[in-house]
C-alpha positions as CSV (number, residue, x, y, z in Angstrom):
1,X,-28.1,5.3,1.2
2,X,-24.2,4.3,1.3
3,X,-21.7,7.1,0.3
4,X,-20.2,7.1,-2.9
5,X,-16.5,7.3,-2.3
6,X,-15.7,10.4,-5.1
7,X,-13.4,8.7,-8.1
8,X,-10.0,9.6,-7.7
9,X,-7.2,9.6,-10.7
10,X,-4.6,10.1,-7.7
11,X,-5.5,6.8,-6.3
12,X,-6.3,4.7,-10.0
13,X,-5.0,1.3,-9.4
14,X,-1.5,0.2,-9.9
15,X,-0.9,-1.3,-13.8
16,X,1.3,-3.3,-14.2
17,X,4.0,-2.4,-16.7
18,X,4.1,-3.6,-20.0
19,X,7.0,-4.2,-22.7
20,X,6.7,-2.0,-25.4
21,X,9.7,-2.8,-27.6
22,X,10.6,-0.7,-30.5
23,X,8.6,2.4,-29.0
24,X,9.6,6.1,-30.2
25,X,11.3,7.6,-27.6
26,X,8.1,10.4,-26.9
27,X,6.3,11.5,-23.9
28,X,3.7,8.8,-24.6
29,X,4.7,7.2,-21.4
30,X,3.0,8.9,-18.3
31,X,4.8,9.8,-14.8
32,X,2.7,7.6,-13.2
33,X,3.6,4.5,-16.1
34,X,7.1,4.7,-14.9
35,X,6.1,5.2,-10.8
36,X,3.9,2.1,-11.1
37,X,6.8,0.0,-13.2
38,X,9.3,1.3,-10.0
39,X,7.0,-0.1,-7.1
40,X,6.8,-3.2,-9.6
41,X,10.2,-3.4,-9.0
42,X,10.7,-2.7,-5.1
43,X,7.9,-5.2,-4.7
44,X,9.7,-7.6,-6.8
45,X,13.2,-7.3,-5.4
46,X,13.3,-4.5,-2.7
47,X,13.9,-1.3,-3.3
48,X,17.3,-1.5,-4.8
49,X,15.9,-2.6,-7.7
50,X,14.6,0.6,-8.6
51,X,17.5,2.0,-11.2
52,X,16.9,3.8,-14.4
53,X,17.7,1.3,-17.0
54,X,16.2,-1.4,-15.1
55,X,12.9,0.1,-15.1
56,X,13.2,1.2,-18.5
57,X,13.7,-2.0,-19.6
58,X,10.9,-3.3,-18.3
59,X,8.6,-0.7,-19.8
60,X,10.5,-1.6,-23.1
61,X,12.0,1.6,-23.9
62,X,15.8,3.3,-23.7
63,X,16.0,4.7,-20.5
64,X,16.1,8.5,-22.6
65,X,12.5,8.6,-22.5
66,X,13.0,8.7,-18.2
67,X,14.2,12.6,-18.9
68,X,11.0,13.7,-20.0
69,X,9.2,12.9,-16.6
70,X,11.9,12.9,-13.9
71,X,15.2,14.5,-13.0
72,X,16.9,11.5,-11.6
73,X,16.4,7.8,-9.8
74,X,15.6,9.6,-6.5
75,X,12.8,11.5,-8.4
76,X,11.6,8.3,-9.2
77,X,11.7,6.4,-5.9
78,X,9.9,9.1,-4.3
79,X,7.1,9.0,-7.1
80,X,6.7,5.4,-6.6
81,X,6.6,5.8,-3.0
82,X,3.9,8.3,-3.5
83,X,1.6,5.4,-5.7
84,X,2.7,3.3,-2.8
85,X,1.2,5.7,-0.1
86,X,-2.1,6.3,-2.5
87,X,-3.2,2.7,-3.7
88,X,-2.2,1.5,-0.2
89,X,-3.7,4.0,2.0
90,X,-5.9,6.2,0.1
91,X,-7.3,4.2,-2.4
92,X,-8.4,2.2,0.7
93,X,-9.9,4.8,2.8
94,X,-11.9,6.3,0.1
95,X,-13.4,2.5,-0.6
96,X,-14.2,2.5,3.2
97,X,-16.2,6.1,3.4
98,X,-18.4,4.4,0.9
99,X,-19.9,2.0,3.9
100,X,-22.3,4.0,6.4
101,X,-21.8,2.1,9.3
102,X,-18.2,2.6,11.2
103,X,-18.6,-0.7,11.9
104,X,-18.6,-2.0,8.8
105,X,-15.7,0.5,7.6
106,X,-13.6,-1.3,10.1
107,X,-14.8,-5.1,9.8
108,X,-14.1,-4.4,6.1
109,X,-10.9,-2.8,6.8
110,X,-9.2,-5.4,8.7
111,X,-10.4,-8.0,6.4
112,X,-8.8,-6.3,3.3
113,X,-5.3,-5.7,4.9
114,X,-4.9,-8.9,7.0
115,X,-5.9,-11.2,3.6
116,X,-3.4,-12.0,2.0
117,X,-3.1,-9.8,-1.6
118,X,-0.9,-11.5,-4.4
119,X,0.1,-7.8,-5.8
120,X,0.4,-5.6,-2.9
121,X,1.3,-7.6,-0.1
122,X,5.1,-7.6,-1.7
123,X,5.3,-4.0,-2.3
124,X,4.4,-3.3,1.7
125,X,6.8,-5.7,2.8
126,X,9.1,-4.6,0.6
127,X,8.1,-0.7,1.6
128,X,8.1,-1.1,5.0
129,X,11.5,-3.7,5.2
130,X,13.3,0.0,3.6
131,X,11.9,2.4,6.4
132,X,15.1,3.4,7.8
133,X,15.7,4.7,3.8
134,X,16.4,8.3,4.1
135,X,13.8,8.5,1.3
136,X,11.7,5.8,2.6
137,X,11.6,6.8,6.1
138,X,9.6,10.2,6.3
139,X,6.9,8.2,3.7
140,X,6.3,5.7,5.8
141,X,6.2,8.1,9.2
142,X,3.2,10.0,6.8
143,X,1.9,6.6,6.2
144,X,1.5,5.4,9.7
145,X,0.2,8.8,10.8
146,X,-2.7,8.3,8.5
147,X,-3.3,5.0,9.2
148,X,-3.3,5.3,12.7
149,X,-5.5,8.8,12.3
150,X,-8.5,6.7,10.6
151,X,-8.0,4.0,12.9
152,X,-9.0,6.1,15.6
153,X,-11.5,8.1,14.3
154,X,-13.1,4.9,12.9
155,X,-13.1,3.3,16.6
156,X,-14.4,6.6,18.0
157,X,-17.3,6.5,15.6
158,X,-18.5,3.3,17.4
159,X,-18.3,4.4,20.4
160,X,-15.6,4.3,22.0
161,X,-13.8,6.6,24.2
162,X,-11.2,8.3,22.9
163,X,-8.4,6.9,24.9
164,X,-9.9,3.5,24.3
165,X,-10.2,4.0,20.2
166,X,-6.4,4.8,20.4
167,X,-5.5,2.0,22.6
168,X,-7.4,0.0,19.7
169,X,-6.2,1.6,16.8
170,X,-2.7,0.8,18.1
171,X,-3.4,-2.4,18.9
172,X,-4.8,-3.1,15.3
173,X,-2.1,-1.6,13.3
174,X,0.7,-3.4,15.5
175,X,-1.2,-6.5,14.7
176,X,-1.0,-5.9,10.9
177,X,2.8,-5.0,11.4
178,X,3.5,-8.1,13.3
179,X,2.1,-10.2,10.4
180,X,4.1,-8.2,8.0
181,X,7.0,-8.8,9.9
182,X,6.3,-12.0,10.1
183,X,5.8,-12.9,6.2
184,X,9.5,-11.2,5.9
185,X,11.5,-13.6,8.5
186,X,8.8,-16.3,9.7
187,X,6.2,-17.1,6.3
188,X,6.4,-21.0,7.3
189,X,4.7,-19.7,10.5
190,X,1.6,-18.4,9.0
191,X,-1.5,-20.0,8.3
192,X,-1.5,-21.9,5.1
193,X,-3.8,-20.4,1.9
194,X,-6.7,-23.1,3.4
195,X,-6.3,-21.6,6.7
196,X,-6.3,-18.3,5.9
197,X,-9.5,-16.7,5.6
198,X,-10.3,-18.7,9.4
199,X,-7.7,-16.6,10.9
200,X,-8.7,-13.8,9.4
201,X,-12.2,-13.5,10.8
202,X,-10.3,-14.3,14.5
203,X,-8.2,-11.5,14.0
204,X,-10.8,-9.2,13.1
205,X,-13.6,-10.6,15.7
206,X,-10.7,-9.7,18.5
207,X,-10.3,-6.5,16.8
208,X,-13.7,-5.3,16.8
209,X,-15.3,-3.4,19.4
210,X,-17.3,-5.1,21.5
């Protein structure tokens, strides 16, 4: 029988954040409501876009309400790079330990993050175009590290050597980097929506062991 990945509140899917005009200012609005509304924004227009009354306005409320939850903007970045590292990564992983086969945990893998998603492919370029952020950088070190880490033990589980499942592994997630890299200052250059899904499946059937 597959394993059930356990259900995780830490890695609940990002909402998107809604206008609630005329709201009381109360603590009715959740850390997590005003993390999700901030990677909104970076995923919308970078990670300057992440200020106090900004985000507050898109939730629909005076940015008073913000005081309840965090101590400052930075407090806020970093809790929206943290939803970023858990939908992103996490969320993933623990959808991927529900497949027995470490086969299937990596064809399903590369097919999720070389397919093109509407709401999340944003918020990693965006993510990942910040790095050198003093705030960004050492979540997106963590990020790789983990990446990278089930990568290889996910290519070892099929047999591979270990030296050859970290060759892989690096030669996977450099793939997926390249393509992000290339949405951010090449899209024209990428398959078109009707092309897509083809090179997907040649990405991943050159990514595959053998």
């Amino acid at each position: 029988m597959p394993r059930r990945a356990r259900a995780s509140a830490a890695t609940a899917p990002l909402r998107a954040p809604s206008r609630r005009p005329g709201r009381p200012e109360n603590r009715a609005l959740s850390p997590r409501d005003w993390a999700d509304a901030a990677l909104w924004a970076i995923g919308k227009s970078g990670l300057a876009a992440v200020t106090i009354d900004e985000v507050a306005r898109t939730l629909g409320v005076t940015k008073g309400s913000f005081y309840w939850h965090f101590e400052d903007r930075l407090a806020l970045v970093r809790a929206a790079l943290e939803r970023w590292e858990e939908i992103c990564t996490q969320a993933i992983i623990e959808r991927l330990e529900a497949l027995e086969r470490p086969r299937d945990r990596l064809q399903q893998l590369l097919m999720t993050v070389f397919s093109e998603n509407e709401t999340y492919a944003p918020i990693e370029m965006a993510v990942l175009a910040a790095a050198e952020h003093p705030a960004v950088a050492p979540v997106v070190a963590r990020v790789a590290s983990r990446r990278l880490e089930y990568l290889v033990d996910t290519y070892r589980r099929t047999g591979l050597t270990p030296a050859d499942a970290r060759s892989a592994a690096l030669l996977a997630y450099s793939a997926y980097l390249g393509l992000v890299q290339m949405a951010r200052i090449a899209p024209d250059q990428l398959p078109t929506a009707s092309a897509r899904e083809r090179y997907v499946r040649y990405l991943s059937m050159r990514l595959l062991p053998d």
